[in-house]
N, C-alpha and C positions, 0 to 999 in steps of 0.2 A: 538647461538647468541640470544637475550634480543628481545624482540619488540623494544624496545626503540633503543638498538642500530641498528638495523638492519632498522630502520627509517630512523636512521642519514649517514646510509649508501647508501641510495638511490645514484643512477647514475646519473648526470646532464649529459645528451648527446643531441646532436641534432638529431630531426625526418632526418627518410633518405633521402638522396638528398639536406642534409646542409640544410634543413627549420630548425630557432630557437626557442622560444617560444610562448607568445603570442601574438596575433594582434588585431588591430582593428581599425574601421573608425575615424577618425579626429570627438573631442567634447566628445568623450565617455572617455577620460582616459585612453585609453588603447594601449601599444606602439606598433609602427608600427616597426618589424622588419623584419618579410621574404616579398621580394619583389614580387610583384603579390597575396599575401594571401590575402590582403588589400581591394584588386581590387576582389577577388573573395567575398568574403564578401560582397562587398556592391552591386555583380550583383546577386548575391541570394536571395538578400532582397525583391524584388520584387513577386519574385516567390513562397517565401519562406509566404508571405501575399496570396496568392489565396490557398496553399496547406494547411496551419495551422490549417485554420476553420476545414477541413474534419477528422482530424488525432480523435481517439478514446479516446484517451489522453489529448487532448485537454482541459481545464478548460475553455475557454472562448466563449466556441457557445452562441449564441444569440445575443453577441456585439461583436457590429463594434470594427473592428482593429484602433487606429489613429496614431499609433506609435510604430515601432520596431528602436531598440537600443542594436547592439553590445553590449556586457561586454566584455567577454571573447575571442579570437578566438585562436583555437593551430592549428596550422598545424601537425600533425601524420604521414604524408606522404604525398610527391608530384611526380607529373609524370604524370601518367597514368597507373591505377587510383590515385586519389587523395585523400585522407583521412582528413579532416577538423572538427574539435572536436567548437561547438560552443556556449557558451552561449548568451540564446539573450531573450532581456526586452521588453515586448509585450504592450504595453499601448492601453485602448479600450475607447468606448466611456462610459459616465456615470460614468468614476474613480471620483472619490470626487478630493479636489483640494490639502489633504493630502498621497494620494495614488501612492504608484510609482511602478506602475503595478506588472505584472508577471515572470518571469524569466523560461525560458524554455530551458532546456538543447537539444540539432540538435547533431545527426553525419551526416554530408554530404558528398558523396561520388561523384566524379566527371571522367568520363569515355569517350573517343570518342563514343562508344556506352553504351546503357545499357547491365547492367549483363544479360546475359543468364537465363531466367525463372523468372527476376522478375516480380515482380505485377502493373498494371499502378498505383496502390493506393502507389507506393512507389517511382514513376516519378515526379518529381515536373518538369521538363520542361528543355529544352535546356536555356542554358546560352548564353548571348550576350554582346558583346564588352569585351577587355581584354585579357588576356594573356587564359583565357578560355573561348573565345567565342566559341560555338558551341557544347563546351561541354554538354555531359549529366548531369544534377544533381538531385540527390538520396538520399534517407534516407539509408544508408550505412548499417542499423540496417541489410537487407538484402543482404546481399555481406558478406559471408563467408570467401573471402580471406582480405576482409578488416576487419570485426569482429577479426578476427584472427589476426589481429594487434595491438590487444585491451588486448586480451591475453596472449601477448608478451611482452605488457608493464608490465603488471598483473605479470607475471612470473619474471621478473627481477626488477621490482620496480623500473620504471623510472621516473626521473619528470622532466616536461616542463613548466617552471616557476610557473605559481599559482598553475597549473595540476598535480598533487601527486599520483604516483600509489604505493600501499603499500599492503603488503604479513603479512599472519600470521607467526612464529615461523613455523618451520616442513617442510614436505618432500618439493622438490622443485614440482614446477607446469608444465607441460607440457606444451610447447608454440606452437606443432602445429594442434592441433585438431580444424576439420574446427566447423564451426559456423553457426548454424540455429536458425533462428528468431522464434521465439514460436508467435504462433495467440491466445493464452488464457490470454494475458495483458489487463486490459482496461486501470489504470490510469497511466500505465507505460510499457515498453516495455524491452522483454528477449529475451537472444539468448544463446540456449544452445550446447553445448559444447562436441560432441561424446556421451556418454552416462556420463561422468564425472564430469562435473561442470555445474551450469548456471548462470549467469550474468542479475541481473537484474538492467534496467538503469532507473534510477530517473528521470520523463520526464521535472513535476512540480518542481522547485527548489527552495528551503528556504534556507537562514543562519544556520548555524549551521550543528550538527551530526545528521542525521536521526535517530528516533528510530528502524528501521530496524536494521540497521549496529549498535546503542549503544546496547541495548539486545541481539542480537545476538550474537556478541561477549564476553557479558557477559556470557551469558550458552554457550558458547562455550568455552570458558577460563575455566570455574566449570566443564567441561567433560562429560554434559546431551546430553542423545543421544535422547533427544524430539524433536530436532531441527536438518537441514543438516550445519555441520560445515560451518563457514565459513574460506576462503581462502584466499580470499584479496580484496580489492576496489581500489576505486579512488575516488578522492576529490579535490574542488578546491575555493582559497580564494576568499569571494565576498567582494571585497573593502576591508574596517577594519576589517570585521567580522571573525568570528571563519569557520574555514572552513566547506565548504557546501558540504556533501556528494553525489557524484555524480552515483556511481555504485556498487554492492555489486555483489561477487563471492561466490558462496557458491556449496557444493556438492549437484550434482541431482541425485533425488529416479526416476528412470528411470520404474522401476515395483511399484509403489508408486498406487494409488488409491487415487481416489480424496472424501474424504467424503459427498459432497454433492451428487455426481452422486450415491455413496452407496445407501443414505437414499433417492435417490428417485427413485431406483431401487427396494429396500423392499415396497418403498410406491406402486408404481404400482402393484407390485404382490396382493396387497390387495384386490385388482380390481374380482379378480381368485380365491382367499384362504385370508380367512378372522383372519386365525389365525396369533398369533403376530408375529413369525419368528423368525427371530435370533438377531435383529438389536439392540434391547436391552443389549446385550452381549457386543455389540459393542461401547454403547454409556454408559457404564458404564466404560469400558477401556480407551475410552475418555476423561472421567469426572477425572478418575486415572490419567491422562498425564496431562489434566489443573493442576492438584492440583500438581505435579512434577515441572511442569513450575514455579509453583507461589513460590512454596520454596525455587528453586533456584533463582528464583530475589530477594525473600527476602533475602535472603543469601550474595547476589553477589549486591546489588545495594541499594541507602539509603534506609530506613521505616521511617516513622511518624506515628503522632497519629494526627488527628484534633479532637481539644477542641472544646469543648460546642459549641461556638458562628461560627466557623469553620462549623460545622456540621448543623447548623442553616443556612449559608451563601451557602453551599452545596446545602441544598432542594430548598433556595431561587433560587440559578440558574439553577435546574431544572424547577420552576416553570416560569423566567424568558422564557426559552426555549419553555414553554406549551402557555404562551402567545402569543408570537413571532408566533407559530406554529397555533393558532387559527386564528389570521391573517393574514395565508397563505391558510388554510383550514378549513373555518369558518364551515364545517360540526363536529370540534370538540368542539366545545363551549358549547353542550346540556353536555359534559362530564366535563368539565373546573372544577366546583366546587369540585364535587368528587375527582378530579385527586387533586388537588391543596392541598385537607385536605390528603390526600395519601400524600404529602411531608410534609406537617406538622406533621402528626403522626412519620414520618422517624425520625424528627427532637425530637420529645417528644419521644421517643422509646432508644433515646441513649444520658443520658444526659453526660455521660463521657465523650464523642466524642467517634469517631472510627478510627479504623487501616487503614491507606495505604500503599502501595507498587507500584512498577513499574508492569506494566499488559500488555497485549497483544493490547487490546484497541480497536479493531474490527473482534473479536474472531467470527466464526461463519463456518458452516460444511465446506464451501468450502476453508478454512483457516488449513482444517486438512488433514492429507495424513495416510493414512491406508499401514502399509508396513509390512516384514515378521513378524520384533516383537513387534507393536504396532500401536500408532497413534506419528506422528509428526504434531508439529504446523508450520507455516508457516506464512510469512508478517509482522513484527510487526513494520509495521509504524502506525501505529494508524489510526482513521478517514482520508481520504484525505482533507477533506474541512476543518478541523481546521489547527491552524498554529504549526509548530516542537515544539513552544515552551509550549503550551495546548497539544499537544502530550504527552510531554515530564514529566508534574505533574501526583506525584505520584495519584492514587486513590483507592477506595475499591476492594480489589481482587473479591469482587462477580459481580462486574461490569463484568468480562469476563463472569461469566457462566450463567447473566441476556441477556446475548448478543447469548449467545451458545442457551439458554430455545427459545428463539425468531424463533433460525434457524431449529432448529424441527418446530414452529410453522410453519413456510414457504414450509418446505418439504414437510408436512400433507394436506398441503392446494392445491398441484399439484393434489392431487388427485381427485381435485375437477375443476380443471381448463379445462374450455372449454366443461364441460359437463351441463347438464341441473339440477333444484335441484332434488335434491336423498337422502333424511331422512340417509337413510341406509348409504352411501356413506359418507356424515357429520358424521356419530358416528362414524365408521371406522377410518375416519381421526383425528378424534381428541382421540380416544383413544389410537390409534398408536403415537400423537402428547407426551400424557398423558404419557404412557408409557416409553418413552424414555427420556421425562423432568426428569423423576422420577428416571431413573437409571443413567441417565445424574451426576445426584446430590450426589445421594446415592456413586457412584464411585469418586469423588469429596471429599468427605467428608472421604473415605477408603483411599484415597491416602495423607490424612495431610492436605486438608484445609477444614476453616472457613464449617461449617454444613449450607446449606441455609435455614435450616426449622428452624434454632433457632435466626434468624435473617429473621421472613419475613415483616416487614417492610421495611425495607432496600431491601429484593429483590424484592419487591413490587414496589417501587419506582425506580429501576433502571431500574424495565423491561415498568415501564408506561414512564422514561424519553427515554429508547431506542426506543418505540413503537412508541412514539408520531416524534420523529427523522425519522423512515421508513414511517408514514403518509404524511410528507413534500419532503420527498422523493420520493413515489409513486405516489404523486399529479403531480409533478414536470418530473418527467420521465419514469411514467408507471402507466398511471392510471387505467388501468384493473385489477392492481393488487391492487390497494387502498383497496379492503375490507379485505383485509390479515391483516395489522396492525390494523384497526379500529374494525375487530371483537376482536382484543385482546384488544383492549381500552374500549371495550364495558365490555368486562368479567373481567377487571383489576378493572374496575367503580363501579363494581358492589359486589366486596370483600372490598369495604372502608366502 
């Protein structure tokens, strides 16, 4: 059977215990069908406002909450426990008066008691008045035997009204392996699946197809084993829009190796034995696996070329971004000029314009998995903080490996963290940094793409517009680490 038809073949059944599709409070649009879902809904809301701020997930600490709004609500399962699938519009203080907040996808799970062994951080509080009063209510993400309802939907391709659970072609899916929530999410949360699958759910929610699930699918559809297949999602319509992807299934590398804990495991041995190791071996294989990734998107998804004025308009909003970013971190203004003719050279450097293609888009060591035959990539939703649809434009394929050059800088730089200066210890790190940009590239270029040595303007500019990106960000959430990008702003400043 077709994708397509095996689409149109979905189930319309009702969640058990005859709940039907979606619900929601009276003003929002959204019809009231199982009776009591209505009621649970609106005695969540309150609790659902003191739990929100804390979640790791979270986009909206610092401002006040002044408004949450139902979208969506599916009932999944009632009884006890209860299964409640929810989308809900978070409005804070300080939204502009064109802003119509955030949409954040809830599983709430509702119990006489709580699960056995969960965590208070997964307790949002007893429920009061209503057909569940007194109930527990939970972020479900931890309840195994309710995850497991998730994957059942997954496995049969069920849909409950806007809620669309959809299956790739191939073997069928196993619907009973329990379900454990992974603690390694921040801007989204996982729960994996025996050793076979994991589910990762979309917490922040946009209109449209995620780039995770659009590329993903695409090199899974081309047969690249760069990436864990994917399996099946779910998705669900926000009002007019094209549907918003809500969860992605895909195969879990259970003996997988997370790339950055590698490179900062070689880093530390440096501490002991100052010679280079093996990690270069490694980050050359690497740079082979980007340059695999990017042929098969080129392959499997549109290309452009941006003209002259395009490529002009390009450096512009880099340099638009270095501004912005100077007035968040006015310690980069002494670099402002330098940086600025660094996008102008990019722009005189390529008068024909340049190639784009679809990219990974926040490509960096902890985005890669070391397994028995290689590296896999992983995530490819782009930046969190841009919107699906600036994800979603194509860009220059060196943008991932300006992004990759960065994340060795970062590695290099542990070895320097929390200790006193140490001449010795700086040269170490940045030749180990040195070292592995270098084979980063060289492997990059052996595997079929774009050479970054014959293009360094361009990678000049990509790596001072990402740099100056991790200064606004370290200012803003880690500022012990602020001199990690600013020393490479200083040495990027200083090759213009």
């Amino acid at each position: 059977m077709s994708e397509t038809s095996r689409s149109q073949a979905h189930v319309h059944r009702d969640p058990p215990s005859g709940a039907t599709g979606p619900v929601g409070t009276r003003g929002t649009g959204v019809r009231r069908t199982t009776p009591g879902v209505s009621e649970l809904v609106n005695a969540s809301l309150p609790l659902i406002a003191d739990w929100l701020p804390s979640q790791r997930w979270y986009a909206g600490k610092g401002r006040a909450i002044t408004g949450l709004t139902p979208v969506v609500g599916t009932p999944l399962q009632v009884g006890d426990p209860a299964l409640l699938h929810l989308l809900l519009r978070v409005e804070h203080a300080g939204d502009g008066p064109a802003a119509h907040g955030d949409i954040y996808q809830l599983l709430l799970g509702t119990r006489s008691q709580a699960p056995t062994g969960i965590g208070q951080s997964a307790v949002l509080g007893r429920l009061s008045g209503g057909p569940y009063d007194g109930a527990v209510l939970y972020d479900a993400v931890h309840d195994p035997e309710l995850t497991g309802r998730l994957l059942e939907h997954l496995a049969t391709g069920d849909r409950f009204g806007s809620l669309s659970f959809r299956r790739t072609p191939g073997p069928g899916l196993p619907s009973n392996l329990p379900g454990r929530a992974s603690t390694a999410e921040q801007s989204n949360s996982s729960v994996i699946y025996g050793t076979a699958f994991i589910l990762k759910l979309f917490r922040r929610i946009s209109p449209g197809t995620n780039p995770d699930l659009e590329l993903s699918l695409a090199l899974s559809r081309a047969g690249s084993t760069r990436i864990p297949r994917v399996a099946a999602w779910f998705e669900s319509r926000l009002e007019r829009s094209e549907p918003a992807t809500l969860g992605l299934l895909q195969r879990y590398l259970p003996d997988a190796e997370d790339g950055w804990e590698l490179a900062l495991d070689q880093v530390g041995r440096l501490k002991g034995d100052p010679s280079p190791g093996n990690f270069a071996i490694e980050a050359h294989r690497l740079g082979r696996a980007t340059a695999e990734v990017h042929r098969v998107l080129a392959r499997s998804m549109p290309v452009a070329r941006l003209d002259r004025a395009q490529t002009s308009l390009l450096a512009g909003t880099m340099a638009d971004r270095l501004d912005s970013a100077v007035t968040a971190v006015p310690g980069l203004l002494r670099y402002r000029s330098a940086l600025r003719a660094a996008f102008r050279q990019l722009a005189d450097a390529h008068p024909d314009g340049l190639p784009v293609q679809r990219i990974h888009g926040d490509l960096h060591l902890g985005q890669a998995m070391r397994i028995a035959h290689g590296w896999v990539l992983l995530d490819f939703e782009g930046e969190p903080a841009k919107s699906v649809a600036e994800r979603r434009l194509p860009q220059p394929a060196l943008r991932d490996v300006a992004a990759m050059l960065r994340s060795f800088d970062y590695a290099a730089a542990h070895l320097l963290a929390g200790a006193p200066p140490d001449p010795e210890l700086a040269h170490l790190a940045a030749a180990w940094a040195a070292r592995n940009r270098t084979a980063y590239c060289a492997g990059y270029t052996a595997g079929g793409g774009s050479d970054p040595a014959a293009s360094p303007e361009l990678m000049r500019a990509l790596e001072i517009d990402k740099a100056v990106y991790e200064v606004v960000y370290e200012a803003r959430h880690r500022p012990s680490w602020l001199p990690i990008p600013l020393a490479a702003i200083n040495r990027l400043a200083l090759t213009v």
